[in-house]
N, C-alpha and C positions, 0 to 999 in steps of 0.2 A: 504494500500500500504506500502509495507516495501521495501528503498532503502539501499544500503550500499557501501562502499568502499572495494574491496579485492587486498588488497597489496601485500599477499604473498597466491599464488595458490595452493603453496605445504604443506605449514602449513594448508591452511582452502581454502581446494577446492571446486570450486563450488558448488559439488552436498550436500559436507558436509551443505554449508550455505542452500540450498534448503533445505535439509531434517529437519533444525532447524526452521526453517519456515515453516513447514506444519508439523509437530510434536508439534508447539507452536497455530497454528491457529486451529490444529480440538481438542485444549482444550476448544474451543468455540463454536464447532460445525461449523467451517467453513473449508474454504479450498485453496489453494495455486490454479488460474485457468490460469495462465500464468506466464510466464517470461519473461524477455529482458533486453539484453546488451549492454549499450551506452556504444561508443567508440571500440578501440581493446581489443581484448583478445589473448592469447597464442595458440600455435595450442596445446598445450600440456596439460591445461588446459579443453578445449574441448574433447579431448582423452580419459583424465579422467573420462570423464564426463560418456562415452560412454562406458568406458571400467566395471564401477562400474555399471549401471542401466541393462547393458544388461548381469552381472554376469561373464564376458569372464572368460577366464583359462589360463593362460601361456598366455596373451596379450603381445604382440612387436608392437614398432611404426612403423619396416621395414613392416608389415604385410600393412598398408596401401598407397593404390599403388600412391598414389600422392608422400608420401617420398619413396617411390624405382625413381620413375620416376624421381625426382627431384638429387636423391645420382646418379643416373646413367649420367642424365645430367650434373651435376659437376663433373663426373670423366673422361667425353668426352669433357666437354671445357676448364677446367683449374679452379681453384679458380677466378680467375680474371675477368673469360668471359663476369659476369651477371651487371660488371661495365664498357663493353665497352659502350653499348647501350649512358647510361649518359655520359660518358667522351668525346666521339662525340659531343653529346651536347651542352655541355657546350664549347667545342672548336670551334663547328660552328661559322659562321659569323653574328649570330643573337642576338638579344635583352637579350634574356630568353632562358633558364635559364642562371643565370648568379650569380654575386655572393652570394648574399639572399640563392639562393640553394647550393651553395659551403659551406657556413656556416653552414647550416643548413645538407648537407652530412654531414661533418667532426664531426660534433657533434654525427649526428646518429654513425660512426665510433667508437667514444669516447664513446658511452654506451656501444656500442659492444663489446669493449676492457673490460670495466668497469665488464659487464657479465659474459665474460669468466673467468677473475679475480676471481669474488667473487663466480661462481661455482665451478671451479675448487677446491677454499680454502678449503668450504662449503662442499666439498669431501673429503678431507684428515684428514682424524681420528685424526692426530694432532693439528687441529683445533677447535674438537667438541667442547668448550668452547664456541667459536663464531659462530658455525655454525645457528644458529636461525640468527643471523643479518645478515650472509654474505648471506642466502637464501632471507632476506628479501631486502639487498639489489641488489641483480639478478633480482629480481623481479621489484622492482622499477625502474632499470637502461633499463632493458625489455621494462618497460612502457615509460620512456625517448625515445630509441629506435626508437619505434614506432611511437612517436607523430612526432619527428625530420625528420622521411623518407615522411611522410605526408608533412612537411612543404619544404621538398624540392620541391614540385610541387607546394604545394600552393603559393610558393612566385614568382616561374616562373608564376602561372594564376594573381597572384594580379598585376608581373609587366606588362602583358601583357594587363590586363586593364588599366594601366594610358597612354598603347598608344595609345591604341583604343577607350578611353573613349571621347565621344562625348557631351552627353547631361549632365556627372555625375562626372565632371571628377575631383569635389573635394572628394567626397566618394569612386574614386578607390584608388585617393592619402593617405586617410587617411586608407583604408584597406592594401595599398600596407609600411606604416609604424609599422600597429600594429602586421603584420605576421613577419617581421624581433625580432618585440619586443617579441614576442611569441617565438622564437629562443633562440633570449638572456636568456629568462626564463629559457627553458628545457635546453641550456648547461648550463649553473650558476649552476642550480643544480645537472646536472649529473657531473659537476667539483667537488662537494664537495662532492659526493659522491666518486667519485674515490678516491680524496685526502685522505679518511678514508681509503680505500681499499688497498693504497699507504702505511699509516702507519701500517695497522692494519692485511691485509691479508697476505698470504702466501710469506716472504718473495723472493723466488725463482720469482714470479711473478710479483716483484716490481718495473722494467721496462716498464713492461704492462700497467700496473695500472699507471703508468708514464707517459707514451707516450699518453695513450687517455686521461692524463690530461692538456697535450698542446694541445693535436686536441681541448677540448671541449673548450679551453681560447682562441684557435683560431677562431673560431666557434664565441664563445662570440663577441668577439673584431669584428668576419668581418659581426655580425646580428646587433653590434650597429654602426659601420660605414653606413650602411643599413637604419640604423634609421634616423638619421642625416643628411643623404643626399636629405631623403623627406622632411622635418622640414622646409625649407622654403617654400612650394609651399601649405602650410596648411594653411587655413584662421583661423581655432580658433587655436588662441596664449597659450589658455590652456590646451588643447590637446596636442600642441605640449611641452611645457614644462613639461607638465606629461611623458610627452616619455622621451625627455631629461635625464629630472632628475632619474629617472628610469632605464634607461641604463645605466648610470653611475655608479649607486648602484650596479649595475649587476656585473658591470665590476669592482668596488670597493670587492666584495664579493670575485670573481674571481682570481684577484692578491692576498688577502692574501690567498687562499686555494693554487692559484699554487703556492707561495713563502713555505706555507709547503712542499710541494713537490719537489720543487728543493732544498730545504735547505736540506732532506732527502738523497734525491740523489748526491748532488754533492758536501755537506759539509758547 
């Protein structure tokens, strides 16, 4: 079994890492007889994938009719439309979602921002010096992305188990603290990744790269409020001060990367 981490899709795309694994296994006489991918992947990544094993020619991603369907639907509802759906939500009269997913959007927001940033850079021939990092950080902020749009729901199901939890309702408490803290993480770090993108990408960009560095401290600040507010309702005392202490650091991490960043911006 051969596992790996791939952090940048476009440096070492998947089918490239396949083909090195079964070019290194039938020096054995063996052979690669499946695959599998925990977690997300890129739609773009998979495209790759399909675009290189099936040989295409002049391949385009409008060619498949999920992205027509979907570029057709955003140019009949508006950029906006596809966040009514949540904003209701979240404005209703109910429990969940509530802020745990508010944090946890504005974060995914802040990689979003952070992507556009370091693609963009990552384009501009005047950057080729840094273009390896700024792809890698795309990639990475992608993956922040991702994990953060996930915990917008999960922390709506984990709060809706501590209302409903009957028989269990110390282990919804203790899950409904570690998904906020799971927040904290991926913005902390897609903070400091912007704060580099801030200094180091395109400066034409570096309001961008600004702004989703307050979503992500925001994001931070309102996943460990999140945390905090279940810490007394936890019976082991060392759990909860692992959370604590932990979020704080988060949030310690956080302020000096946005204080690079406003010191950048505003002098």
């Amino acid at each position: 079994q051969v596992s790996m981490n791939l952090t940048n899709y476009e440096g070492t795309p998947i089918f490239r890492a396949f083909e090195m694994v079964e070019r290194e296994a039938a020096r054995y006489g063996a052979r690669a007889v499946s695959s599998e991918i925990v977690g997300l992947v890129p739609q773009k990544a998979l495209d790759a994938c399909a675009e290189y094993y099936l040989q295409l020619e002049d391949f385009s991603a409008q060619q498949i009719l999920e992205n027509r369907l979907a570029a057709a639907g955003a140019l009949t509802r508006g950029h906006g439309a596809g966040c009514d759906d949540l904003l209701d939500s979240v404005a209703a009269a109910t429990a969940a979602p509530g802020g745990g997913s508010a944090a946890a959007l504005g974060g995914a927001l802040a990689a979003a921002l952070g992507e556009m940033v370091s693609g963009l850079t990552a384009a501009n021939k005047k950057f080729g010096a840094i273009e390896p990092r700024m792809r890698e950080l795309a990639g990475r902020l992608g993956a922040a992305r991702g994990l953060l749009r996930r915990l917008v729901d999960d922390d709506a199901r984990a709060y809706s188990e501590v209302i409903s939890a009957r028989r269990l309702p110390k282990a919804a408490t203790r899950r409904a603290t570690a998904v906020p803290l799971e927040t904290a993480r991926a913005a902390a770090g897609a903070l400091e990744l912007l704060a580099e993108l801030t200094e180091r990408g395109n400066p034409n960009l570096r309001s961008d790269a600004a702004t989703g560095s307050q979503l992500a401290f925001a994001a931070l600040k309102g996943a460990q409020y999140n945390v905090l507010v279940n810490l007394p309702a936890l019976s082991d005392a060392a759990f909860a001060a692992a959370c604590r202490a932990e979020a704080a650091a988060l949030v310690g991490r956080g302020s000096e990367a946005l204080g690079r960043v406003d010191a950048l911006l505003t002098g």
